[in-house]
TITOR-764516 format. One record per residue (C-alpha): residue number from 1; chain; residue in one letter; x, y, z. Coordinates in Angstrom, 1 decimal, padded with zeros to 4 digits. Each point is the difference from the previous one (the first is absolute). Layout:
     i   ch   aa       c1       c2       c3
   NUM    A    a        X        Y        Z
...
// end
This chain:
     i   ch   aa       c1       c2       c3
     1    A    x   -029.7    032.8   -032.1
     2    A    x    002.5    002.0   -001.7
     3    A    x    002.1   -002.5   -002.5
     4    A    x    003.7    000.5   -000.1
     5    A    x    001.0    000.3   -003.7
     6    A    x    000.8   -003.1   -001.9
     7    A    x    003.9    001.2   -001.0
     8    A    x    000.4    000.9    003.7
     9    A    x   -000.5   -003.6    000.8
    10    A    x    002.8   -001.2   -002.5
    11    A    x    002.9    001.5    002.4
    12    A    x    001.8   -002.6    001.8
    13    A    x   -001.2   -000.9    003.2
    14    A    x    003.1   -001.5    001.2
    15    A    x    001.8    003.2   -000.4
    16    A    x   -002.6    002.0    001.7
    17    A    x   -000.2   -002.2    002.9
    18    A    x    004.4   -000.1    000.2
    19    A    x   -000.4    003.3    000.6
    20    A    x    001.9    000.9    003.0
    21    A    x   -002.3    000.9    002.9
    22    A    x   -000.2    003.4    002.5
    23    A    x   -002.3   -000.4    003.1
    24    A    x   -002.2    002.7    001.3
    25    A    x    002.5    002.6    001.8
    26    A    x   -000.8    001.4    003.2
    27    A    x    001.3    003.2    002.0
    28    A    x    002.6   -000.6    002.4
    29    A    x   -001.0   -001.4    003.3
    30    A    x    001.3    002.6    002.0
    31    A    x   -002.0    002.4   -002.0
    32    A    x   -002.9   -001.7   -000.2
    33    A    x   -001.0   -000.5    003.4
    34    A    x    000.2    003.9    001.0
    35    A    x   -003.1    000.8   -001.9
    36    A    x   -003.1   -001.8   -001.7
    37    A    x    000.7    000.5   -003.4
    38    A    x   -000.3   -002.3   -002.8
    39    A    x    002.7   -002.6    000.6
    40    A    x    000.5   -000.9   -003.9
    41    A    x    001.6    002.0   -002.3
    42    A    x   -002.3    000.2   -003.1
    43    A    x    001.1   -000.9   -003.4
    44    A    x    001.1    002.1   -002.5
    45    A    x   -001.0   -000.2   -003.7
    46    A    x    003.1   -001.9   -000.4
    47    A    x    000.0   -002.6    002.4
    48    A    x   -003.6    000.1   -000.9
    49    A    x    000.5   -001.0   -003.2
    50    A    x    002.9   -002.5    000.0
    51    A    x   -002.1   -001.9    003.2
    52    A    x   -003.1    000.0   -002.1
    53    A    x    002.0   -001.7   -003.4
    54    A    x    001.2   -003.1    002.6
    55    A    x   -003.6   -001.1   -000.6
    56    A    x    000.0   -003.1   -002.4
    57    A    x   -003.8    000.5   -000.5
    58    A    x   -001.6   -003.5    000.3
    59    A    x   -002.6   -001.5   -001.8
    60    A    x   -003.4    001.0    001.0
    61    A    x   -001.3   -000.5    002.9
    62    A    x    003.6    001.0    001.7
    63    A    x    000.5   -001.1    003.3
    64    A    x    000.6    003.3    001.3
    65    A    x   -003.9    001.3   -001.4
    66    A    x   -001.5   -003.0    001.7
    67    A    x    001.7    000.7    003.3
    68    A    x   -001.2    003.0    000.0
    69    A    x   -003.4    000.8    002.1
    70    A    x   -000.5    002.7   -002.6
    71    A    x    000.6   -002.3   -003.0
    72    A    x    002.4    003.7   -001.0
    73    A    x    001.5   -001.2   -004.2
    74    A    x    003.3    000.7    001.8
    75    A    x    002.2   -001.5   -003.2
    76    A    x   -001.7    002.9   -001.9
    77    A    x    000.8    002.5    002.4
    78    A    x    003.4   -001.0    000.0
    79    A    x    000.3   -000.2   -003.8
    80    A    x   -001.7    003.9    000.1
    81    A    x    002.9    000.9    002.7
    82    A    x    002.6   -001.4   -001.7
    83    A    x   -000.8    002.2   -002.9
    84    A    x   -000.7    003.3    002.1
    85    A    x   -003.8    000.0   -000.8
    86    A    x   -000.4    000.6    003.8
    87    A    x   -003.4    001.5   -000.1
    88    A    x   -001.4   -002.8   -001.9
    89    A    x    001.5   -002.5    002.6
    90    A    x   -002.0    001.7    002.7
    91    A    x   -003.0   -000.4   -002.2
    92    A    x    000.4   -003.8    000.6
    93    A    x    000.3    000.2    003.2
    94    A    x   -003.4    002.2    000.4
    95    A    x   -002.0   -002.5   -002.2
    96    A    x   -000.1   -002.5    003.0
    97    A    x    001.4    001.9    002.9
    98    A    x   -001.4    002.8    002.0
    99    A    x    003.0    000.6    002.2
   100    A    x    003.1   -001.0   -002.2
   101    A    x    002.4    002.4    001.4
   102    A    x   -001.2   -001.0    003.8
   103    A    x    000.4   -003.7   -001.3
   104    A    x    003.3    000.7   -001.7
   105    A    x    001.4    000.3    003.2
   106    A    x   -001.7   -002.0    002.8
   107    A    x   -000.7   -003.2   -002.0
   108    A    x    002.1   -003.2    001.1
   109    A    x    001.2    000.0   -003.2
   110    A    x    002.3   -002.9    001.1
   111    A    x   -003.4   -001.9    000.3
   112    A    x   -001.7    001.0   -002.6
   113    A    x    001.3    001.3   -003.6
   114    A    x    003.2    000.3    001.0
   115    A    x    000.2   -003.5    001.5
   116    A    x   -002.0   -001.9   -003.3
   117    A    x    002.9    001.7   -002.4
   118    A    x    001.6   -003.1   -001.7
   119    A    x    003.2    002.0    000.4
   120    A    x    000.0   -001.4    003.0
   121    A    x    001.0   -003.2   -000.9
   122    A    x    003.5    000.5   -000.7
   123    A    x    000.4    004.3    000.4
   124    A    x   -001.7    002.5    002.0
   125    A    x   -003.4    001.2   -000.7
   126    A    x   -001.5    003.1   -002.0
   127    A    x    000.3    002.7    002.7
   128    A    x   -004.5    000.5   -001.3
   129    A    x   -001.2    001.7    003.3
   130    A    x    002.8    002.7   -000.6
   131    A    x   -000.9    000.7   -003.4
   132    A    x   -003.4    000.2    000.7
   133    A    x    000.5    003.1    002.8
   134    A    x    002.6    001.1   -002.9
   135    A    x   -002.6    000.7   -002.9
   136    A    x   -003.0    001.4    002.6
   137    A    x    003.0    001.9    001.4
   138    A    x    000.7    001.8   -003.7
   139    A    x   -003.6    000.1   -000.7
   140    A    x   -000.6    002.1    002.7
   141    A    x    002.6    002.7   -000.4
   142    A    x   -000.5    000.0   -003.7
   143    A    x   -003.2   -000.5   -001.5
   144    A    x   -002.3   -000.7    003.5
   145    A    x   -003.0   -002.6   -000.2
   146    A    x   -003.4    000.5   -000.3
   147    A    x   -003.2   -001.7    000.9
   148    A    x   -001.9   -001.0   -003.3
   149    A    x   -003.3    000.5    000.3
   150    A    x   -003.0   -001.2   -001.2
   151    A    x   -003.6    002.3    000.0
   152    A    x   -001.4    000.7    003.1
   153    A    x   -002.7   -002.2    001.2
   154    A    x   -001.3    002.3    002.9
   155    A    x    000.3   -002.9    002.4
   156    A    x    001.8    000.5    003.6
   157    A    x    002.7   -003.1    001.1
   158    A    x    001.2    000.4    003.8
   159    A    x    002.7   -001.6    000.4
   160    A    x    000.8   -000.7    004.0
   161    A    x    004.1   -000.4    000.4
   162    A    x    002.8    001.6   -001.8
   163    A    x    002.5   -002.3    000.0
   164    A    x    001.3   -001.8   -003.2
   165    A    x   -003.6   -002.1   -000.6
   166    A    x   -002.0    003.1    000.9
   167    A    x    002.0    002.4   -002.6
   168    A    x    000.2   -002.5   -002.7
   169    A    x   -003.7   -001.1    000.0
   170    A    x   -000.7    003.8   -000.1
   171    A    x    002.2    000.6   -002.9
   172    A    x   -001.6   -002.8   -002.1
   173    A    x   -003.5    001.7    001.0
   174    A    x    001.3    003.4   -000.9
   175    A    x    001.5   -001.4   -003.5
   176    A    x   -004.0   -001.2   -000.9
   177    A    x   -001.7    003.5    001.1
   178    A    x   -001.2   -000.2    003.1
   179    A    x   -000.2    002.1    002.9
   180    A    x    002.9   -001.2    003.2
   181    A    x    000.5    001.0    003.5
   182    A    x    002.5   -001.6    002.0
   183    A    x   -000.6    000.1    003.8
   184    A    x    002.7   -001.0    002.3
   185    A    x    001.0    000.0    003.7
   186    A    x    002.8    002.1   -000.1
   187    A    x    001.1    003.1   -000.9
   188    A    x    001.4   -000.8   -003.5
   189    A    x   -000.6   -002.2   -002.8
   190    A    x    002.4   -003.2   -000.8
   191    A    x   -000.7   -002.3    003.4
   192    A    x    002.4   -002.6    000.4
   193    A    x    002.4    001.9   -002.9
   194    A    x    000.2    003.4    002.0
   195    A    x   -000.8   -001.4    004.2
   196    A    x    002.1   -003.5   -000.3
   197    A    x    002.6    000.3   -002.8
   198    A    x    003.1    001.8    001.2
   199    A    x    001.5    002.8   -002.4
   200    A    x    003.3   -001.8   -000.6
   201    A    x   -002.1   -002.7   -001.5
   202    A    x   -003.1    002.3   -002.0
   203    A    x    000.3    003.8    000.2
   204    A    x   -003.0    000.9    000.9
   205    A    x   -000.2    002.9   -003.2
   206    A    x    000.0   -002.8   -002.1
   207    A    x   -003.6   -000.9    001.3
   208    A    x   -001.2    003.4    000.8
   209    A    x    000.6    000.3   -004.0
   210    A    x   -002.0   -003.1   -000.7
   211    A    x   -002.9    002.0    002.0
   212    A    x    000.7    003.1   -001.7
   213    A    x   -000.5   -002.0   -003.6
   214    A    x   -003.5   -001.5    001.4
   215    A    x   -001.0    003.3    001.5
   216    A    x    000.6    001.7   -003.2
   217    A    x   -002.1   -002.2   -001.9
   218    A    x   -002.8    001.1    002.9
   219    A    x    000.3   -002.4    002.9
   220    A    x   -001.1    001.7    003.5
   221    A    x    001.7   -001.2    003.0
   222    A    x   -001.3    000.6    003.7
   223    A    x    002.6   -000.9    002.8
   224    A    x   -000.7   -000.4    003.6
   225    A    x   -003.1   -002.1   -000.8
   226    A    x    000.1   -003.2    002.3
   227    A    x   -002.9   -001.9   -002.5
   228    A    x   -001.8   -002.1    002.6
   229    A    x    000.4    002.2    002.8
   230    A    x   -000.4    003.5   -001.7
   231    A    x   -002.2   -000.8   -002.6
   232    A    x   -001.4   -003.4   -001.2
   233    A    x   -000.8   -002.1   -003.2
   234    A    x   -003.5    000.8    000.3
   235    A    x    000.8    003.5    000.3
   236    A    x    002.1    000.4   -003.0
   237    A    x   -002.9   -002.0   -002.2
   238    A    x   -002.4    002.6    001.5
   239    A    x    002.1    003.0   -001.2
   240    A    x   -000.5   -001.3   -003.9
   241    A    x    003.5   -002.0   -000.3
   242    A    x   -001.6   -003.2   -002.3
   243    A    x    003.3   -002.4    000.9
   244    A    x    002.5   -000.2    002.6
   245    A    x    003.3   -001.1   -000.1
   246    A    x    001.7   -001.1    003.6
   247    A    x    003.4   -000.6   -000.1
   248    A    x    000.9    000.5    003.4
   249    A    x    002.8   -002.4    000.7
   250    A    x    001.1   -001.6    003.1
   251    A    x    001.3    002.4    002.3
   252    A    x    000.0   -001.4    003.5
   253    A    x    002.6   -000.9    001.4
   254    A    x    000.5   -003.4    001.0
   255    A    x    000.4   -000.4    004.2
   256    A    x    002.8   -002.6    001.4
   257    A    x   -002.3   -000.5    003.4
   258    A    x    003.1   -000.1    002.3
   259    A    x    000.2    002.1    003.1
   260    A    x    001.1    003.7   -000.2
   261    A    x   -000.8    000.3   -003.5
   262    A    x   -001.7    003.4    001.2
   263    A    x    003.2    001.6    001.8
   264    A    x    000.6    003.0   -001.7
   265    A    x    003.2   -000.2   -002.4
   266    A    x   -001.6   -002.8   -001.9
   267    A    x   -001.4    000.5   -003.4
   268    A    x   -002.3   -001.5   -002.4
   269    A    x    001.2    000.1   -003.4
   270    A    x   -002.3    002.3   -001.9
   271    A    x   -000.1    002.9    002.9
   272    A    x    004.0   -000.2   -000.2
   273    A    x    000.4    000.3   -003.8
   274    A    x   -002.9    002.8   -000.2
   275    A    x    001.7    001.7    002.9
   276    A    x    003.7   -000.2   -001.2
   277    A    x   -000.2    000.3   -003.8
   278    A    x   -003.1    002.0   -000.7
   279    A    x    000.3    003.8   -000.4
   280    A    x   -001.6    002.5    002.6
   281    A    x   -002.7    000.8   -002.7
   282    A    x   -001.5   -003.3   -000.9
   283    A    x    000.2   -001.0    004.0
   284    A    x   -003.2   -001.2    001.7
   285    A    x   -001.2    002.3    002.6
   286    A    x    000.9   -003.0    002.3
   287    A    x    003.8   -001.1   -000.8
   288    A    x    001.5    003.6    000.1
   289    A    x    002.4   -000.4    002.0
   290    A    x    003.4   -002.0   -001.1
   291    A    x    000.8   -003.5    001.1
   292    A    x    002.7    000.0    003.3
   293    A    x    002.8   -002.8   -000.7
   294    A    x    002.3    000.0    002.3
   295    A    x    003.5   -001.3   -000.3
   296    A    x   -001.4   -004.1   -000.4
   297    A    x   -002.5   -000.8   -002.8
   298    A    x   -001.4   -003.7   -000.5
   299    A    x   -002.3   -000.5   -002.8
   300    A    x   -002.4   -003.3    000.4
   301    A    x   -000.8   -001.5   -003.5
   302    A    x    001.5   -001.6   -003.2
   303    A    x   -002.1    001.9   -003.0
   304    A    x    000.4    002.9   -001.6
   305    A    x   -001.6    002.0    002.3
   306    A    x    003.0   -000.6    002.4
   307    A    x    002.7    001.0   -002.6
   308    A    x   -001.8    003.2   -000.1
   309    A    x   -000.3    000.6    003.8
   310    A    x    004.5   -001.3    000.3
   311    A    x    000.4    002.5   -002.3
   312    A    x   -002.2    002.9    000.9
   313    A    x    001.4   -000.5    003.0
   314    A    x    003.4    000.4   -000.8
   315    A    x   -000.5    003.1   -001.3
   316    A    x   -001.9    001.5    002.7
   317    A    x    003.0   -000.4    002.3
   318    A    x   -000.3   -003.4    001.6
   319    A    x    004.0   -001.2    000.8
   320    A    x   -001.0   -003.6    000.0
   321    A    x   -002.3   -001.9   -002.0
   322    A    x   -001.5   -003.7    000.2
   323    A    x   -002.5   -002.5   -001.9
   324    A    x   -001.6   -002.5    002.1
   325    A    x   -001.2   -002.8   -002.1
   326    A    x   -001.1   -003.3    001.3
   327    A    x    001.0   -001.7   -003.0
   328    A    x    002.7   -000.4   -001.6
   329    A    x    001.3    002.6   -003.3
   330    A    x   -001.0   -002.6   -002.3
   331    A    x   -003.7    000.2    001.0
   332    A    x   -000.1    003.6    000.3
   333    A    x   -003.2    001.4   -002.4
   334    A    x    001.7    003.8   -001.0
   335    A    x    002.1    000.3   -002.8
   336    A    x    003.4   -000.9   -000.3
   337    A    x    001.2    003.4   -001.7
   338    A    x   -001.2    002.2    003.2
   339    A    x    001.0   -002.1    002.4
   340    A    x    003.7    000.5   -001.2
   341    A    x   -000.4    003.7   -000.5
   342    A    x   -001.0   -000.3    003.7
   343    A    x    003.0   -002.3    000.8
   344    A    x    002.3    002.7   -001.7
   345    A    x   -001.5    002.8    001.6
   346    A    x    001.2   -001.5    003.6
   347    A    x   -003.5   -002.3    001.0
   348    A    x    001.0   -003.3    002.2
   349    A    x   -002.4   -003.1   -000.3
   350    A    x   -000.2   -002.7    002.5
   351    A    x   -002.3   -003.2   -001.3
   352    A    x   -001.6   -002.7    001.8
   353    A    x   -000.9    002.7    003.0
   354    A    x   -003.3    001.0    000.9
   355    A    x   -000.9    002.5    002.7
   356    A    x   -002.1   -001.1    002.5
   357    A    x   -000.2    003.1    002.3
   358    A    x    000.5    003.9    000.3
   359    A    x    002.0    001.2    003.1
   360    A    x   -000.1    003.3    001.5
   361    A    x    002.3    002.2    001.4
   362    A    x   -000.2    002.1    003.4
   363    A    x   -001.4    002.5   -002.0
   364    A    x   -002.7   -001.8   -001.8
   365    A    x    001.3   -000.3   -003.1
   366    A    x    001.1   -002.6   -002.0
   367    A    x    003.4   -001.3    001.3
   368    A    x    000.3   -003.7   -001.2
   369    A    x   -001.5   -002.9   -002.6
   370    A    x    000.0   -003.3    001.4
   371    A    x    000.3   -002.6   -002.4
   372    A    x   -000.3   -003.9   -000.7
   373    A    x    002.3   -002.0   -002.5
   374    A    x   -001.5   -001.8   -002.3
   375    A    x    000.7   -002.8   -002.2
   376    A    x   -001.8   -001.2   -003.1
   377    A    x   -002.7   -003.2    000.1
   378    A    x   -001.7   -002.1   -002.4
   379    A    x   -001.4    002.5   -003.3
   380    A    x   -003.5    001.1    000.0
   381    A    x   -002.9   -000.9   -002.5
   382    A    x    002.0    002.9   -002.3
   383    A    x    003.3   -002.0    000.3
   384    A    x    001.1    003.0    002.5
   385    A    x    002.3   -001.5    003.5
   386    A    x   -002.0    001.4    003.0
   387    A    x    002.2    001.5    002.7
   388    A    x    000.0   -001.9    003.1
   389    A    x    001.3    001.6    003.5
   390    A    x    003.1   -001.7    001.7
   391    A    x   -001.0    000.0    003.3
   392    A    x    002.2    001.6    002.8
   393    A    x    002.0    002.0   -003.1
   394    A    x   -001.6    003.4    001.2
   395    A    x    002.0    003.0   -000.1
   396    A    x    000.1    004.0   -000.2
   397    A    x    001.1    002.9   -001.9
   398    A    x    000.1    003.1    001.4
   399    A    x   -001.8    002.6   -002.4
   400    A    x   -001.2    003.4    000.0
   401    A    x   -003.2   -000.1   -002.9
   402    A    x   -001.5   -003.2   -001.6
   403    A    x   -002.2   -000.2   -003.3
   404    A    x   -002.3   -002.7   -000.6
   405    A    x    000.2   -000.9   -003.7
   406    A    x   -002.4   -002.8   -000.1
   407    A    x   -002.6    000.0   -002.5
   408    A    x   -003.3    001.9   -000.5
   409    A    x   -003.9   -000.8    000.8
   410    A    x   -002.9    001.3   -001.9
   411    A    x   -002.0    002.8    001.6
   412    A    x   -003.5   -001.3    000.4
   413    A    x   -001.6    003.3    000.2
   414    A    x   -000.8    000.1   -003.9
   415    A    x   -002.2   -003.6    000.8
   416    A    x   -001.2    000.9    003.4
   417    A    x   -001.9    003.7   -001.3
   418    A    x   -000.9   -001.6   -003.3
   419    A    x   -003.4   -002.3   -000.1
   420    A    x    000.0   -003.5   -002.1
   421    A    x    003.8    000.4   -001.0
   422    A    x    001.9   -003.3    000.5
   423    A    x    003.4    000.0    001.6
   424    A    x    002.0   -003.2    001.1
   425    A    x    003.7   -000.3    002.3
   426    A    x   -000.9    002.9    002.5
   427    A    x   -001.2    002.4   -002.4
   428    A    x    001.4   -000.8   -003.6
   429    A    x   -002.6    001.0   -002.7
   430    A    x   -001.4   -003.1   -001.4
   431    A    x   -000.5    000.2   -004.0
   432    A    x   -003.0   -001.2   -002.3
   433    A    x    002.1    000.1   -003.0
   434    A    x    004.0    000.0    000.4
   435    A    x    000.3    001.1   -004.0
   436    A    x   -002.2    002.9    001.1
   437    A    x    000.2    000.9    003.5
   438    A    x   -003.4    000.0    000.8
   439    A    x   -001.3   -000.5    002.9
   440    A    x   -002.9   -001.3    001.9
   441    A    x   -001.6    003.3    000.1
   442    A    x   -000.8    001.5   -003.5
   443    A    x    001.8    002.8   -001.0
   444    A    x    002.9   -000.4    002.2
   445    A    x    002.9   -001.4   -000.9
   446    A    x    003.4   -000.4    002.1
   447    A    x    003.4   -000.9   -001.1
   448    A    x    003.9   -000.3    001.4
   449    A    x    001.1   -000.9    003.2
   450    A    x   -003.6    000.4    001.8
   451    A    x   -001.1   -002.9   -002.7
   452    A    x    003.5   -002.2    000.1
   453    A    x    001.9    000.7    003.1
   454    A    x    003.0    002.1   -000.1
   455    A    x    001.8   -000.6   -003.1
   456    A    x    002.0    002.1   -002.5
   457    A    x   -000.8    003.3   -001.9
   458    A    x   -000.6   -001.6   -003.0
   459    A    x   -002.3   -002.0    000.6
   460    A    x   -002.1    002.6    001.4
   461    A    x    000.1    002.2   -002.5
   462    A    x   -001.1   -003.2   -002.8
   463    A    x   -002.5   -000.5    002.6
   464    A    x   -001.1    003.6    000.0
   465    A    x    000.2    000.2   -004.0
   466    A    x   -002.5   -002.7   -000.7
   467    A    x   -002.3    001.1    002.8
   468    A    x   -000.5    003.4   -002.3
   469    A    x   -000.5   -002.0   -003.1
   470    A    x   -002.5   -001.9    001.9
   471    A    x   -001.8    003.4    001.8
   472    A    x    000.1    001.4   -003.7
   473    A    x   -001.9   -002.8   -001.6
   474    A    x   -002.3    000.1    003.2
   475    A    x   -001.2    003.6   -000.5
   476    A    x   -000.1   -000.8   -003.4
   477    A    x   -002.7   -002.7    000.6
   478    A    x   -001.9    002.1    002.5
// end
C-alpha cells in the first residue's frame, strides 16, 4: 500500500467533505438512445481533480478498500488524482486489479466502494468508480500500460474462456513468465464483457485494449474453439500445456417452462444482446442476423441483465417497452443506477406479474404474454417474500417480441468431457481449495461464474488473479 503523506492528512476533513457535490453527468436522453455509445460523459482533469480532493482519506483499513473485491488503496489513488499524478494513480489500481478500467465502469459502485464511503452518512459519496475509468482513461492516451514481466519459464498455461476470470488469470500468468493461450467459444476475446455487456454501458474498445496489452506481452488467443466439444482437457494436456485455467462462466440461459416459449419472436437473453449490440465482425457464425422487435417489447426479469435488454431494445426501434417482474421493485436484484437510466430512456415496469404463457398470432408468431398477478408471502430461509399467484387474476398484453432475462445455468460440458473433475448444482466446478482454485483434477483450476454462479465482474476477475498465482507456484513445484 501506497501511504498518503503525513501533511496531507493534516487538511481538514470537515472542509473536504462540505464540499459541494456534482453527480456523474450523462448525455441527453434523446441522444442517448439513438446509438450505443458510452452513456457518461468522462471527466476532465478538472472535475477529476476537484471529485478526487472530496476524499477525507480514512484511517487504514478505509471502508471503501475493504468493500472492495479488489482490496484497490483507493484513498491513495484519490490523494495521487487530486494532485494530477494520474499515471501513478493507475499504477494502484494495476497492483490488485487486472481490469480496472472494465471495473471502473461496471462495478455497483453503489454497493461496493462507493456505498462503504463514510460520506455517506451525512453527504454523498466519493464518485471512486469514475475516477478509477478516469486515471486508466489518461493512462492510456498518454503513457499506455505494459505487462511487467518476469523471465521466461518455458512452461505453456491454456487458459479455456476469455471472459474477465479467463483474461485476468492469464495476465497474472504472463506477469510470472510463462507461456498463455486463451481458447474461447467465440469469435473474440472478452466473453461476457464483449457478448453480454451493451456498448452504452462498456465500449467494447476498452476491452479489446485490455486484450491488446496481454497479447503484447505474448498471450495467443484461438476463437471458435467450443473446449469440450472441439477439443478437450485431455487434449490440451496432451499438446504440452502443464496447467489449465477454465473460466467459462454460466452462459445458459435460464428456461421459464411455460407453453410457447419456442414461438418465434421470443428471445433468450444472451442470443438478444449478442445479436443486437455486437458488431458484424465479432458475430458468431450462428447469430448473424439482427434481432426482429416489432412495435411491443416485454422483457421478463428484475437483474441487470434485463436493464440491458429494456435498453438495447429501445434503441433498436422497439415503440414500447415493458419489465415483467414477479416481485415487487424493492426485491428487484439489478442495480438501482441502470434501472433508472432505463426508466429515463422510456422502459415501463409492471411488478407482482409473472407470465405464465406465450400466445401466438395467426401467423405463428408471438402475438400475446399471458400473465398471473402475484402477491408477496411469508420470506424465504434468505429473508426474501416468495411471490404467490392470486388466483383467477390472469390477464394479457398484447406484444410483438419477448426476452427472457432470468438468470444463467452452468454448461456442463467442461465436467461431462473431463474425467475425475468434481462439479456440483448442474454443472458448477466444485473446488479443492477456494484460496487457490484448484480443483479435483491436478493441474486444472476453474474460477468465476462456472465456480460461484453468476455473479459480478469483479469477482471473477479476483477469482481469476489468484487462480494464476496458484498455477504459478504449481509449475513452480512441478
Amino acid at each position: 500500500m501506497q501511504a498518503v503523506p503525513s501533511e496531507f492528512l493534516t487538511i481538514d476533513r470537515k472542509e473536504r467533505a462540505n464540499m459541494p457535490f456534482r453527480d456523474l453527468s450523462l448525455r441527453a436522453v434523446e441522444e442517448r438512445i439513438c446509438d450505443f455509445d458510452d452513456v457518461v460523459i468522462s471527466f476532465d482533469e478538472q472535475r477529476a481533480r476537484v471529485e478526487a480532493s472530496r476524499c477525507i482519506h480514512c484511517p487504514d483499513p478505509a471502508p471503501c478498500m475493504v468493500a472492495c473485491p479488489t482490496h484497490n488503496d483507493i484513498p491513495s489513488a484519490m490523494w495521487l488524482i487530486e494532485q494530477g499524478r494520474y499515471k501513478d494513480a493507475a499504477e494502484i489500481y494495476h497492483k490488485t486489479s487486472s481490469l480496472p478500467e472494465i471495473c471502473g465502469r461496471v462495478c455497483p459502485h453503489e454497493q461496493l466502494c462507493q456505498g462503504s464511503c463514510v460520506l455517506n452518512k451525512h453527504h454523498q459519496p466519493v464518485l471512486t468508480g469514475q475516477l478509477e475509468v478516469f486515471a486508466l482513461d489518461w493512462e492510456r492516451t498518454h503513457q499506455p500500460y505494459t505487462v511487467k514481466q518476469a523471465a521466461p519459464s518455458g512452461k505453456k498455461v491454456a487458459v479455456v474462456g476469455a471472459g474477465p476470470a479467463g483474461l485476468a488469470c492469464a495476465h497474472i500468468v504472463l506477469q510470472r513468465g510463462h507461456q498463455v493461450t486463451v481458447f474461447d467459444a467465440k469469435p473474440a476475446p472478452g466473453g461476457l464483457m464483449v457478448y453480454g455487456i451493451p456498448n452504452f454501458k462498456l465500449p467494447k474498445e476498452d476491452v479489446f485494449a485490455k486484450w491488446s496489452d496481454l497479447e503484447a506481452a505474448g498471450a495467443k488467443f484461438v476463437g471458435n474453439t467450443y473446449i469440450g466439444k472441439d477439443k478437450t482437457i485431455d487434449q490440451l494436456f496432451a499438446e504440452g500445456f502443464e496447467a489449465i485455467f477454465v473460466g467459462v462462466g454460466t452462459g445458459i440461459d435460464a428456461k421459464m417452462e411455460v407453453p410457447g416459449e419456442d414461438l418465434p419472436g421470443v428471445y433468450e437473453a444472451t442470443d438478444f444482446l449478442i445479436r443486437g449490440n455486437v458488431e458484424d465482425q465479432c458475430l458468431p457464425a450462428d447469430k448473424k442476423e439482427r434481432p426482429q422487435l416489432g412495435k411491443r417489447v416485454a422483457v421478463i426479469g428484475g437483474g441487470d441483465t434485463a436493464s440491458d435488454c429494456l435498453r438495447t431494445a429501445l434503441r433498436i426501434g422497439a415503440e414500447e417497452v415493458i419489465c415483467l417482474y414477479r416481485r415487487t421493485e424493492k426485491e428487484m436484484p439489478g442495480g438501482k443506477k441502470d434501472r433508472q437510466m432505463a426508466k429515463d430512456e422510456g422502459a415501463q415496469y409492471r411488478f407482482l406479474t409473472q407470465p405464465v404463457k406465450f400466445i401466438a398470432g395467426p401467423d405463428g408468431r408471438l402475438a400475446a404474454v399471458e400473465c398471473i398477478e402475484m402477491k408477496l408471502g411469508e420470506p424465504d430461509a434468505k429473508g426474501r417474500r416468495k411471490p404467490v399467484p392470486v388466483e383467477g387474476s390472469n390477464f394479457s398484453i398484447a406484444i410483438d417480441t419477448a426476452i427472457k432475462a432470468l438468470g444463467y445455468w452452468p454448461d456442463p460440458i467442461i465436467s461431462k468431457t473431463t474425467p475425475n473433475l468434481e462439479t456440483h448444482d448442474w454443472g458448477l466446478i466444485t473446488l479443492t481449495d477456494k484460496k487457490t482454485g484448484a480443483t479435483s483434477r491436478p493441474g486444472v483450476f476453474a474460477g468465476g461464474d462456472g465456480v460461484t454462479g453468476p455473479d459480478l465482474v469483479v469477482t471473477a476477475m479476483v477469482a481469476g488473479r489468484k487462480a494464476g498465482e496458484a498455477i504459478d507456484q504449481y509449475l513452480r513445484s512441478r
